[in-house]
Legacy VTK file of the C-alpha trace (Angstrom):
# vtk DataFile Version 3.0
C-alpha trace
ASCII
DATASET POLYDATA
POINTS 65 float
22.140 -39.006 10.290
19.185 -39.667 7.607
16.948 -38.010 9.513
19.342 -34.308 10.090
19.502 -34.778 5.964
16.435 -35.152 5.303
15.144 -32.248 8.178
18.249 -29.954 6.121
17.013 -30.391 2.917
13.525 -30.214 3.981
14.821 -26.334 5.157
16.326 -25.573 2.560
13.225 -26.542 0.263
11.530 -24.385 2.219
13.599 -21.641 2.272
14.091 -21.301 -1.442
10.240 -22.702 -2.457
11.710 -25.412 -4.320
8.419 -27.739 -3.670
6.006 -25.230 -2.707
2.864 -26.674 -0.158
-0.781 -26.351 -1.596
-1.606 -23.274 0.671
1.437 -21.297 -0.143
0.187 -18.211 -2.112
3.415 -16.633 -3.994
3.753 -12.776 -2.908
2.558 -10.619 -6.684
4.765 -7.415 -7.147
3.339 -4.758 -4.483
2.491 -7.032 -2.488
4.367 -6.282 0.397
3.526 -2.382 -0.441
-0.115 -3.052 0.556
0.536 -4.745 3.629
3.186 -2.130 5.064
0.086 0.156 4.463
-2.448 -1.728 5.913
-0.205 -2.450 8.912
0.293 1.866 9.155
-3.437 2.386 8.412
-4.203 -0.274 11.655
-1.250 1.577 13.615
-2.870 5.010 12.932
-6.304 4.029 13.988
-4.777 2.039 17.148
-2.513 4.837 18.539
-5.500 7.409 17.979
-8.169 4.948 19.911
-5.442 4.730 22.463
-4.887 8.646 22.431
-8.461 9.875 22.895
-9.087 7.165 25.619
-5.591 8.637 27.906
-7.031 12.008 27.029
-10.809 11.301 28.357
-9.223 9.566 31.386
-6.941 12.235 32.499
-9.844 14.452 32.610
-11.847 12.023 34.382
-8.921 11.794 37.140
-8.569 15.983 37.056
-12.586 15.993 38.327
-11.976 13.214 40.735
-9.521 15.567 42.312
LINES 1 66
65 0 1 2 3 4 5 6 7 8 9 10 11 12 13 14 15 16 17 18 19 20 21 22 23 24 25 26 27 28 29 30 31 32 33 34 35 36 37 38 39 40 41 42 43 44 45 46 47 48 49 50 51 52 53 54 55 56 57 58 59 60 61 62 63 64
């Protein structure tokens, strides 16, 4: 039983960053603003690598033909 309390409260510490860790680095205001456009900006780049390599390989496969 001492140990589900103490694995509960450890949780909920966690969950509300009542005794934050050494390495936890607290989100600033915009925070999460910079890394939903950082995530769109890598998405972007991605899906348009990924576009002009189908592209170049269907023509590849149309002179195969």
């Amino acid at each position: 039983m001492n140990r589900h309390l103490k694995n509960w409260l450890d949780g909920i510490s966690q969950t509300l960053i009542l005794y934050p860790e050494q390495d936890y680095c607290r989100p600033q205001r915009g925070d999460f603003r910079k890394d939903a456009a950082a995530l769109r900006s890598d998405a972007a780049k991605i899906t348009g690598g990924l576009r002009k390599n189908v592209t170049k390989h269907g023509k590849v496969n149309a002179r195969l033909r």
